[in-house]
N, C-alpha and C positions, 0 to 999 in steps of 0.2 A: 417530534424528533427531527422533521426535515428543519427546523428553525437551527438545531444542535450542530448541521452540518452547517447552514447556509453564516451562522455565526462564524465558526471555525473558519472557515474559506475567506470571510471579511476579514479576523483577526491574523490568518497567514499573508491576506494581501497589504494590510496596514504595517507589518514584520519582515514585508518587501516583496512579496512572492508578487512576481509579473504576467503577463501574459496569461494568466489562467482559463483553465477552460475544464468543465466538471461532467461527467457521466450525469445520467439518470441513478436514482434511487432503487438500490433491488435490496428483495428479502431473500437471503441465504441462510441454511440451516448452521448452528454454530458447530464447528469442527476441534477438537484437540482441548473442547471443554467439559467441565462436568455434564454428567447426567440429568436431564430434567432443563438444561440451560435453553433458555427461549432463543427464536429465531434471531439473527441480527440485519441490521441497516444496514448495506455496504454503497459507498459511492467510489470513484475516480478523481483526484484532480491530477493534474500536471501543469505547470507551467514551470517560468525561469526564475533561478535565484542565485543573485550575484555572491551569498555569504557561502561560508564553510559548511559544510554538511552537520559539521559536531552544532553550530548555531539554528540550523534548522531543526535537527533533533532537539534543542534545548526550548526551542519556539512551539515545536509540537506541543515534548512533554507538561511546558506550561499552561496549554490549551488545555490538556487532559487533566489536567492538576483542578484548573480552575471549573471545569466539567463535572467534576466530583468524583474522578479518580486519583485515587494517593498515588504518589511516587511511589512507595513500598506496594503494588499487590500481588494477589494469587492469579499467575496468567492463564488462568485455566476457569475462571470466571467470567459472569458476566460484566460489563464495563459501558459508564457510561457517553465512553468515547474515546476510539482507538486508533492512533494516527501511524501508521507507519509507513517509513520509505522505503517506497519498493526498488525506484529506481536512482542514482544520483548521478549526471553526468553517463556517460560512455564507456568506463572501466568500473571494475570491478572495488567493491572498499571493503577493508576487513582491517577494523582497527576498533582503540576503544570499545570492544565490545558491541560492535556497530558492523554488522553481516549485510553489505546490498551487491546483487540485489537477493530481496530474502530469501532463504534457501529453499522453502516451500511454496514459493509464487507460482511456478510454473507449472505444479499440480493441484492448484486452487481456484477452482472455478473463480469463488466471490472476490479472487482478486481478478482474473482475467479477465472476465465477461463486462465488469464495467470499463475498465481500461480499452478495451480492443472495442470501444464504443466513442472513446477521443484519440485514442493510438495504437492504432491494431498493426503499424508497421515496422513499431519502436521493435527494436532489437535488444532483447535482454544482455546487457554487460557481460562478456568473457564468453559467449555462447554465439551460434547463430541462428536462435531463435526468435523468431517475430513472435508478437502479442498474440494474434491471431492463429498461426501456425498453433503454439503451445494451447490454445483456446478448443481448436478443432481437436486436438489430441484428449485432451481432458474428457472434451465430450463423447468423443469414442472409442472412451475408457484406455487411453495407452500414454502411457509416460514421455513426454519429450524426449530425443536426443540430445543431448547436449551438442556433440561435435566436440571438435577443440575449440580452446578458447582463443580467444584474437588479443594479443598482449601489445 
């Protein structure tokens, strides 16, 4: 499986993605899926990308496509590889169908704990929450505040 990531991260940095720089590999129990669903992979990366977010999203989903997940599935399955942007730029996007950053980030560990392992300082878009800060919360058990958002 770690080849599935390390693939991905080659084919986002040949798609332009710069500066990269990638978490370690954790096992997280799978959340908001069926019953019986096996544990999953979860990594970080972040770096910079000069294109549109809807290009990014479309360079994802063709990683996933070609990973052997269909563009049509059931999101409450297991997958055999699941790209999503958490964070894009500094503000907030809500277009296209396209929520960043994801509404559920800041109460999910398997997205925190690898993140706040290359950016624990990032500040989640429209909130004044750090990676880290939101990290500590999770782990003992209390919901971020939001605050207002910075526009």
């Amino acid at each position: 499986m770690e080849a599935a990531f390390a693939n991905a991260i080659d084919e986002l940095a040949k798609a332009g993605l710069e500066e990269i720089k990638r978490s370690s590999i954790g096992r997280y129990s799978a959340v908001d899926c069926h019953p019986g669903t096996p544990d999953f992979l979860n990594m970080a990366v972040t770096g910079l990308w000069s294109g549109s977010v809807e290009r990014l999203r479309a360079v994802c989903a063709d990683l996933e496509e070609r990973a052997g997940r269909p563009l049509e599935h059931d999101p409450a399955a297991s997958r055999t590889l699941d790209i999503d942007i958490i964070v894009f730029g500094s503000e907030p996007i809500q277009n296209s169908g396209l929520t960043i950053p994801h509404p559920k980030a800041l109460e999910r560990l398997f997205v925190l704990e690898p993140l706040a392992e290359i950016a624990r300082d990032l500040t989640f878009p429209g909130t004044f929450i750090k990676v880290n800060d939101a990290l500590l919360g999770v782990c003992q058990g209390k919901p971020p505040s939001r605050g207002k958002a910075r526009y």
